[in-house]
C-alpha positions in Angstrom: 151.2 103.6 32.6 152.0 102.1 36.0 150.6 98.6 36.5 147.8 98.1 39.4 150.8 96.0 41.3 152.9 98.9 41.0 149.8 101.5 42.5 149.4 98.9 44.9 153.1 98.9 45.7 153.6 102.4 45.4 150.6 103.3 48.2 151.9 101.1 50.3 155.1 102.9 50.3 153.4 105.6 51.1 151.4 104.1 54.2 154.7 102.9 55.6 156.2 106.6 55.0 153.0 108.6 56.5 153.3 106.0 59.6 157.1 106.7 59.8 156.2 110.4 60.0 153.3 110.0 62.7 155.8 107.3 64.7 158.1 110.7 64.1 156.0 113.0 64.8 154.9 110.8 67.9 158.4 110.9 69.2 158.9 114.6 69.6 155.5 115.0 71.2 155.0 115.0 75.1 153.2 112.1 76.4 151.6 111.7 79.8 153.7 109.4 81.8 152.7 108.1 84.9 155.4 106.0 87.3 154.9 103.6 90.0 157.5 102.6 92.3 156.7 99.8 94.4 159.0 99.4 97.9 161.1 96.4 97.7 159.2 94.3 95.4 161.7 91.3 94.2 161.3 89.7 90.5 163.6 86.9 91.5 161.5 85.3 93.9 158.6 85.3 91.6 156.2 87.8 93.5 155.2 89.1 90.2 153.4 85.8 89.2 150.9 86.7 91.9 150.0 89.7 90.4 147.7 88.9 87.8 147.0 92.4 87.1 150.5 93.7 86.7 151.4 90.6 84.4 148.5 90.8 81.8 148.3 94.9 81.5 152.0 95.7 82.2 154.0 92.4 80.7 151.7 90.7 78.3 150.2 94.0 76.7 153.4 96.0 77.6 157.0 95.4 77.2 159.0 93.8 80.3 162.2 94.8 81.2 163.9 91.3 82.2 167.4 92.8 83.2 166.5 95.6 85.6 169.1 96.7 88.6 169.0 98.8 91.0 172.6 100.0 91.2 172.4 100.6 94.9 169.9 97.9 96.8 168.7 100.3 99.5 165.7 102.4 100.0 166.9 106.1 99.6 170.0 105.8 97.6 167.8 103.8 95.2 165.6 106.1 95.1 167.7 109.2 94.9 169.2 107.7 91.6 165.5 107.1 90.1 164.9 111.1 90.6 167.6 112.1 89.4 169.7 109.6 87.3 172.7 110.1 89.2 174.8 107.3 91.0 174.8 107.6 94.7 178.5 108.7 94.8 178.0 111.7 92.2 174.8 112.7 95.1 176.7 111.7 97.9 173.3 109.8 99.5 175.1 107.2 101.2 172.3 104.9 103.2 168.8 105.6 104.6 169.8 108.2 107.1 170.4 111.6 107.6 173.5 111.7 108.3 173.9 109.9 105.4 172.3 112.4 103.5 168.7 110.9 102.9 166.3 113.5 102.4 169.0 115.9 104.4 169.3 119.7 103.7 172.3 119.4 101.5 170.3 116.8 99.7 167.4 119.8 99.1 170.0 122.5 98.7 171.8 120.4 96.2 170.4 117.7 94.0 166.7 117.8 94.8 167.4 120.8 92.6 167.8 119.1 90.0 165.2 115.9 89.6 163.6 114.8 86.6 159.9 117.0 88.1 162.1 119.7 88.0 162.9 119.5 84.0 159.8 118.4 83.3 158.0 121.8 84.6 160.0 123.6 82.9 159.1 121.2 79.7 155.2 122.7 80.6 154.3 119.2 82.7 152.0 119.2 85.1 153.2 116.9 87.8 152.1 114.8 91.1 154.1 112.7 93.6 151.9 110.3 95.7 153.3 107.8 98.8 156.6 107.3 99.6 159.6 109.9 98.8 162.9 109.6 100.9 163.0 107.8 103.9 163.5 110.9 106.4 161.6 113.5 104.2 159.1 115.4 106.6 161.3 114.9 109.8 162.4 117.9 111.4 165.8 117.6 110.7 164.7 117.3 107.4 162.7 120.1 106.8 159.7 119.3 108.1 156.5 118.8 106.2 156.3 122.4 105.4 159.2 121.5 102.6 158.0 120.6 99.1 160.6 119.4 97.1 160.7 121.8 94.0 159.5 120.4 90.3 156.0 118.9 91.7 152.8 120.8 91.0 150.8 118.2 93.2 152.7 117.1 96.4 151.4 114.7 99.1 154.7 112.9 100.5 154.7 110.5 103.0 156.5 111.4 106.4 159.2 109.0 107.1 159.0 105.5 105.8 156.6 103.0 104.7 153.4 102.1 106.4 150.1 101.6 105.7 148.5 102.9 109.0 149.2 105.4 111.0 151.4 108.1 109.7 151.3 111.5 108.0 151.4 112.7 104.9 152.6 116.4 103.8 149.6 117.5 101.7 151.1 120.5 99.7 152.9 121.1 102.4 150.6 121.0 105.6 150.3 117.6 107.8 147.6 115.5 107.7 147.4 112.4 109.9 145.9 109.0 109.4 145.1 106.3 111.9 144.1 102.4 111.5 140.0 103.2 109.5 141.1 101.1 106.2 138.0 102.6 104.2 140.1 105.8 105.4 143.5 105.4 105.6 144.9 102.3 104.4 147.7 104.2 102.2 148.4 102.3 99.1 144.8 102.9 98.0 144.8 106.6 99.6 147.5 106.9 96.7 145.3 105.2 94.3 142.2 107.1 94.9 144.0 110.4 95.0 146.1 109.8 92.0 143.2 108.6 89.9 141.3 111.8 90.6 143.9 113.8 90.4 145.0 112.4 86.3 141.5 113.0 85.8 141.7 116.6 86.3 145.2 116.9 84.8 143.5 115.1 81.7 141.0 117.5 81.0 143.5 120.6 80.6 145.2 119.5 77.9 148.5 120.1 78.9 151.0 117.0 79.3 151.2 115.3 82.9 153.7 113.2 85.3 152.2 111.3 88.4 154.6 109.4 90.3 152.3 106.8 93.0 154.7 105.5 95.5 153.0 102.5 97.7 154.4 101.5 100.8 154.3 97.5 99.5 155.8 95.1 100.2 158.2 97.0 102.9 157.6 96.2 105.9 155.5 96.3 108.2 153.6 94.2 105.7 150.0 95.0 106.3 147.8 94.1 103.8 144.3 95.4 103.1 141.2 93.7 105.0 139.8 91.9 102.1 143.3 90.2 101.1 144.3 88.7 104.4 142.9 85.5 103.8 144.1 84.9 100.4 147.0 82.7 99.3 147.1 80.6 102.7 149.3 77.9 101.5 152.3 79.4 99.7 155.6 79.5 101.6 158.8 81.3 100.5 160.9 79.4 97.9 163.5 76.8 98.7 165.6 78.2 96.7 169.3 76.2 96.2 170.9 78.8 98.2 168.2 79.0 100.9 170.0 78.3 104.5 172.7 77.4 102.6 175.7 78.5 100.4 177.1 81.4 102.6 179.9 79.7 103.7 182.6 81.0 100.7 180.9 85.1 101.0 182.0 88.3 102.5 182.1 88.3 106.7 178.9 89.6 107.0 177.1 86.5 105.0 179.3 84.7 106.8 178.5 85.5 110.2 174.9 86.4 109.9 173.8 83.1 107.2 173.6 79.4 107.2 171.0 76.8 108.8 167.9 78.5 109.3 165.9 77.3 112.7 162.7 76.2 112.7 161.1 79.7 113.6 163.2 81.5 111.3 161.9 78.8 108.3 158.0 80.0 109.3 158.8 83.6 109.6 160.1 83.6 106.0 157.1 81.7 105.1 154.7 84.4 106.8 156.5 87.0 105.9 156.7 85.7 102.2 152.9 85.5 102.4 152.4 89.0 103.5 154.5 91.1 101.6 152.4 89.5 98.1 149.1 90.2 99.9 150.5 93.7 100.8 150.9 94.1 96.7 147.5 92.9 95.7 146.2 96.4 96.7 148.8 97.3 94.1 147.8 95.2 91.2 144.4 97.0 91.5 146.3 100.1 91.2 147.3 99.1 88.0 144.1 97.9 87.0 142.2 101.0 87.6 144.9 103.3 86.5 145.0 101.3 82.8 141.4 101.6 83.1 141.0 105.4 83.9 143.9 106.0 80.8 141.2 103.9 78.4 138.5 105.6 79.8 139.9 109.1 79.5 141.0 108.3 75.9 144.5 109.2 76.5 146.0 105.8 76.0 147.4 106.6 72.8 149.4 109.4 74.7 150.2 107.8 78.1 153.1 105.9 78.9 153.1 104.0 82.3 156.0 102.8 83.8 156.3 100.0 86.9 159.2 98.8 89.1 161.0 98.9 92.3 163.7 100.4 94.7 165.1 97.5 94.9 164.6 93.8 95.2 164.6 91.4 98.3 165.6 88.7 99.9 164.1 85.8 102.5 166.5 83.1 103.8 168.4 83.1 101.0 172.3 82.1 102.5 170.6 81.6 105.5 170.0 85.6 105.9 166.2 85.8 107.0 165.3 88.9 105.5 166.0 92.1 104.0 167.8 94.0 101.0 171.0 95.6 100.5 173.7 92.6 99.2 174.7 92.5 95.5 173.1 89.2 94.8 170.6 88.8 92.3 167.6 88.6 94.5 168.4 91.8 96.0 169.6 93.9 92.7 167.4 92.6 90.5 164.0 94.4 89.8 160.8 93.9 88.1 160.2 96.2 85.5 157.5 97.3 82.7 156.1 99.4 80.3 153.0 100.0 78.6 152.0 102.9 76.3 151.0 103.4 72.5 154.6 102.6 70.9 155.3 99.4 72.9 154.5 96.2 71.7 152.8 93.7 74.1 154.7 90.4 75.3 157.8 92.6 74.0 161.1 91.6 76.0 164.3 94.2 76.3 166.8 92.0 77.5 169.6 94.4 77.8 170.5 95.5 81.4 168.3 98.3 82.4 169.4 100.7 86.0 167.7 102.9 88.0 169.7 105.6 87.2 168.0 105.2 83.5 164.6 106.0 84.2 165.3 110.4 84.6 166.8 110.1 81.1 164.4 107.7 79.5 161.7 110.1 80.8 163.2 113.3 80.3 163.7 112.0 76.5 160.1 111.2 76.1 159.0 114.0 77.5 160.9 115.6 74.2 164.4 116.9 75.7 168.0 115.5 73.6 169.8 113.1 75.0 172.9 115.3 74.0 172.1 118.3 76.0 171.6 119.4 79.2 170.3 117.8 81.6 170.3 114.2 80.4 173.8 114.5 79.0 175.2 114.9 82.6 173.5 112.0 84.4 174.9 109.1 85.0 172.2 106.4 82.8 171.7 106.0 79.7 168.1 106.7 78.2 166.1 103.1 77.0 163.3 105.2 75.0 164.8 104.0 71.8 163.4 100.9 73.0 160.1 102.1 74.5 159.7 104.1 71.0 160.9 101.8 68.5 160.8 98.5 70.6 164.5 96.4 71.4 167.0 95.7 69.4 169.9 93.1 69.2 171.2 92.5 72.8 174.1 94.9 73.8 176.0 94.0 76.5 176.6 96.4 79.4 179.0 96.2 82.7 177.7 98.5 85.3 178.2 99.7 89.0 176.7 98.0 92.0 177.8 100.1 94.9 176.7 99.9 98.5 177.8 101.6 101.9 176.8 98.9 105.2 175.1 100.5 108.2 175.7 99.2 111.9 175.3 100.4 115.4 179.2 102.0 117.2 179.7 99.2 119.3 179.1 96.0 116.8 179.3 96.9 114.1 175.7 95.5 113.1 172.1 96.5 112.3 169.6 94.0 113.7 166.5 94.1 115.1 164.3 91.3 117.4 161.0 90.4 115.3 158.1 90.0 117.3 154.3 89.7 118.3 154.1 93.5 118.1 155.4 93.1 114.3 152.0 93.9 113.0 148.7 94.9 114.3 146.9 93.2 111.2 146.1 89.4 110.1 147.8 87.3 109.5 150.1 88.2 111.9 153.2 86.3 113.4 152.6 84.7 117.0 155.9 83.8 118.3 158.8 85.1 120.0 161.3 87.5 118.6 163.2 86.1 116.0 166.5 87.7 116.1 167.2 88.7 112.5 170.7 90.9 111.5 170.3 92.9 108.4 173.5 94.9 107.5 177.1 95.7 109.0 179.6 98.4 108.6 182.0 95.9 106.4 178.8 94.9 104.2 180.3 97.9 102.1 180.9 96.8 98.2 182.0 98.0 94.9 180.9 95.9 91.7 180.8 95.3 88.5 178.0 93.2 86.9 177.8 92.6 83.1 175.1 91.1 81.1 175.2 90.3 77.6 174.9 87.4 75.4 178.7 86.2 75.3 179.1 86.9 79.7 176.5 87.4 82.4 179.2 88.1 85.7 179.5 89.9 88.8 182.6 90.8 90.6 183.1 92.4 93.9 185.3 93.4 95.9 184.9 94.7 99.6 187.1 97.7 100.7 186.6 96.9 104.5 187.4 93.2 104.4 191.2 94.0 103.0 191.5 91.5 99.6 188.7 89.9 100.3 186.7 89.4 96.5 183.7 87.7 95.2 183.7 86.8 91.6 180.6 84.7 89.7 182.1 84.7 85.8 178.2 82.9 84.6 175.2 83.7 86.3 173.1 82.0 84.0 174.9 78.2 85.3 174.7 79.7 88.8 172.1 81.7 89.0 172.3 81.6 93.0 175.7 82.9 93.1 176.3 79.6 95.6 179.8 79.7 94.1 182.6 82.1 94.9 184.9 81.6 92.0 187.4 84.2 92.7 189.7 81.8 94.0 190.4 81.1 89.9 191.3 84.3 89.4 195.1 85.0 88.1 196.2 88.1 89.4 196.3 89.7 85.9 192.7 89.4 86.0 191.8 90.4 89.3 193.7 93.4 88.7 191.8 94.4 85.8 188.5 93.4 87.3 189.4 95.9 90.0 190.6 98.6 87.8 187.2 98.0 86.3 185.3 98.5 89.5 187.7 101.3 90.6 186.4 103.3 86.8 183.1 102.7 87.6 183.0 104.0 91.5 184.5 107.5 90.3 182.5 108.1 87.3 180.4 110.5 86.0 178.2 111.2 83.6 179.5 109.3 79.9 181.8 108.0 81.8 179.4 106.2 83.5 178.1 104.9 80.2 180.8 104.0 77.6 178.8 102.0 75.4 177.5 104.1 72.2 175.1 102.3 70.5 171.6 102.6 72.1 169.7 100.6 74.6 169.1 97.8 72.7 167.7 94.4 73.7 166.3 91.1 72.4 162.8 90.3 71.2 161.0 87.5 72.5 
C-alpha cells in the first residue's frame, strides 16, 4: 500500500499537472486585452517615477519591460509599426506627413488592411480605438473623418495630432468638435470616460474585447488638466552628463543644432519638463480606474493590459532643447508594462522588446500561431511566452533603428520659434520665442543596437553625411552615448557592422528576426 508521503506526493503531482492544464488551457483562450499608448512618454528621464499609479498597478503588480525600443522614434512611423508589426520600410510610412505616407490613401488602401483590429475581428473580438491614431488621419487628404480604418467595431479617432483642447474627433465616422470646457473636453479623460463605459458594455456580452486608449500626453502642447497644474512646482529637467554638452563628436545635425544651452533655453526645459509629467497625471488615473473597472467587472482573471509609448523624448540633452526622433537612448527607449492573470508582479523581461512586437504578441494571445499567417509575416517577434509563462534567461537581440529626417526646401531644417502663445493653460511659459530646431533632411540613420548580457551597443551610420559613423560598443559604461567610439573601429569591423545594418534595413519578416529561441528575459 502507498505510504501517506507517497499520497501526499502523488496529489501534489497531480495539482501541479491540473494547473499545467488550466495554465494550457489558459493559453489557447482569448483574453480581453486593452492597450494604452501614451505620446512620447520617455523612461530614460524618469517620468515614470511620477506616476504613482502606473508604477504600483502596472510595474510592481505587473511585469515591466526594461528594454523597450521603438525602432523608428517618430510619431506615425512608430505608430504604424505598433498596428501592424511591420518595420517602416516593409510599409513605406516614412515620417509624420502625407507625403510621407502617414495616414495617406495608399497607407488605407494597403497596410491599414492589414492591422492587428483587423485579425482580431476576424478572431470574434470586439474592438475600440480611443485618442490618437496617425498624425494626418481625418484631414481631407486623408480621407476625411468619414474614413474608419477597417478592424475597429468602436471608432472615435482623433483628427490630426495631439491636443487636449480644441479639436475633433471622428465618432464612427461623423465629426464632433470640442472646445476649451475641461469637465467637457479635456481629451485624455474624454478617452477615459468613454473607454471605461464602453469595456463595460463589451463586458457584459461575453464575447472577447480589444480597446486601444490613445492620450494626447505628454506631446505637446502640454496642457495639463485644471486640478494638476499646481503640482510638482519644484522639479526641473535632469542634468543629465550629456545635458548641453557632449554633441561635439555626433552626426551634423547634433552638431549644429547642440551644445551650451542659454539661460532661457535651461528654463524652458525645466517648464516644459514640468508640464509634460503633469500632462500624464490624467493618465495615471486612467490606469487606475481602468484596473479598477477590470476588478470590479470580475474579468481580471481574463484581461491583459498593456502600457507604453510611440516613442521616447528628449530635453537639452547634447544641447538639443527638445523633441524626439535621434537614435539615442532617451529618444528610443520606451516605458513598457504588463499586467494580467499570468504575469507575475515586480517581474522584469530584460530582453529587448520593439514596437513592431506588440501585433504579434497580441495576435498570439488572442489565440492565432505564431507560425501562420498573419504573425509569421511581420517583422517582430511575439513576447507572450513571456507574458504567459513569465521571462526566461536573457537572450540577446540586435535590431533595426531606422529614421528618415524632415526639413523645410531651402535649409534643410525643421524648427519652430517657442513662444507666449505656446499654451493657453497654467503654467504656462512667459518669455520670448526660444528658437528651438528639431530635425534635418541629413538626420536620416540606419542602426543596429544590441542588448544582451555579453554587449549592449549601438552603431550608426548616416547615408547623407557620406562615411560619417557613430559607434557606442557598451552602453551600460556610457549610458549617455557622450562617446563616439567609431574612431576605434578597424575597417574589418566597420565593414561588418555596416553589412549588419545594410541586412537589417531590407528585411522582412524572419529575416527581421533571426534569433529562434523565444523572447526570453531575466527575472528580477
Amino acid at each position: 500500500h502507498p505510504s501517506h508521503h507517497q499520497l501526499t506526493a502523488g496529489m501534489a503531482r497531480l495539482s501541479l499537472a491540473a494547473l499545467a492544464v488550466a495554465c494550457a488551457d489558459f493559453a489557447v483562450a482569448r483574453p480581453n486585452i486593452i492597450f494604452v499608448l501614451t505620446d512620447d512618454e520617455d523612461v530614460v528621464l524618469d517620468t515614470p517615477s511620477y506616476l504613482k499609479n502606473t508604477r504600483r498597478l502596472l510595474a510592481d503588480e505587473g511585469m515591466e519591460l526594461t528594454a523597450m525600443y521603438a525602432t523608428t522614434p517618430v510619431c506615425c512611423p512608430s505608430r504604424s509599426s505598433f498596428l501592424t508589426g511591420q518595420h517602416i520600410h516593409n510599409l513605406h510610412v516614412h515620417d509624420n506627413s502625407i507625403a510621407g505616407n502617414c495616414s495617406s490613401l495608399a497607407w488605407q488602401a494597403g497596410p491599414e488592411k492589414n492591422s492587428l483590429a483587423v485579425h482580431l475581428q476576424k478572431q470574434g473580438y470586439q474592438t475600440a480605438y480611443f485618442g490618437k491614431y496617425l498624425n494626418n488621419y481625418g484631414f481631407p487628404a486623408a480621407g476625411g473623418v468619414e474614413h474608419i480604418p477597417p478592424g475597429w467595431t468602436e471608432w472615435q479617432g482623433l483628427v490630426g495630432n495631439s491636443q487636449y483642447y480644441d479639436y475633433a474627433l471622428s465618432v464612427n465616422g461623423v465629426a464632433e468638435h470640442h472646445g476649451r470646457d475641461y469637465a467637457t473636453d479635456y481629451l485624455t479623460d474624454i478617452i477615459k470616460n468613454r473607454s471605461l463605459f464602453w469595456i463595460r458594455e463589451a463586458a457584459k456580452s461575453g464575447r472577447p474585447f480589444f480597446a486601444m486608449l490613445a492620450p494626447p500626453a505628454s506631446h505637446d502642447p502640454t496642457e495639463p488638466a485644471p486640478q494638476h497644474a499646481d503640482l510638482l512646482a519644484q522639479i526641473k529637467a535632469p542634468r543629465t552628463a550629456n545635458y548641453g554638452a557632449g554633441n561635439e563628436d555626433k552626426h551634423w545635425f547634433v552638431r549644429a543644432e547642440g551644445g551650451k544651452m542659454s539661460h532661457l533655453e535651461t528654463e524652458y526645459t525645466d517648464l516644459q519638463y514640468r508640464r509634460r509629467i503633469l500632462t500624464l497625471l490624467s493618465v495615471d488615473e486612467m490606469i487606475g480606474q481602468l484596473v479598477t473597472a477590470i476588478e470590479s467587472l470580475g474579468i481580471e482573471n481574463s484581461t491583459y493590459l498593456f502600457y507604453t509609448a510611440d516613442n521616447g523624448y528628449h530635453m537639452g540633452q547634447f544641447g538639443i532643447m527638445k523633441d524626439k526622433r535621434l537614435p539615442y537612448e532617451m529618444d528610443a527607449r520606451v516605458p513598457g508594462y504588463v499586467r494580467g492573470p499570468t504575469v507575475r508582479g515586480g517581474s522584469k523581461l530584460k530582453a529587448a522588446v520593439l514596437n513592431i512586437d506588440y501585433a504579434p504578441t497580441i495576435l498570439e494571445l488572442a489565440g492565432l500561431s505564431p507560425a501562420e499567417e498573419p504573425i509569421s509575416k511581420m517583422d517582430g517577434r511575439s513576447f507572450a511566452d513571456a507574458v504567459l509563462d513569465g521571462p526566461k534567461p536573457m537572450q540577446q537581440r540586435s535590431f533595426l533603428l531606422e529614421y528618415n529626417g524632415e526639413g523645410g526646401p531651402e535649409t534643410g531644417m525643421f524648427c519652430a520659434n517657442v513662444g507666449p502663445e505656446m499654451t493657453r493653460e497654467e503654467p504656462k511659459w512667459h518669455h520670448l520665442p526660444v528658437h528651438s530646431c528639431q530635425d534635418s533632411v541629413n538626420n536620416t540613420y540606419r542602426c543596429v543596437r544590441t542588448v544582451g548580457q555579453s554587449e549592449d551597443s549601438l552603431f550608426c551610420n548616416f547615408p547623407m553625411e557620406a562615411g560619417f559613423e557613430e559607434f557606442y560598443p557598451d552602453i551600460r559604461s556610457d549610458p549617455w552615448q557622450l562617446q563616439n567610439l567609431a574612431h576605434t573601429l578597424t575597417h574589418e569591423k566597420s565593414q561588418k557592422l555596416n553589412a549588419q545594418v545594410q541586412r537589417l534595413a531590407a528585411c522582412k519578416a524572419e529575416t527581421c528576426r533571426p534569433e529562434t529561441a523565444g523572447s526570453a528575459g531575466d527575472v528580477n
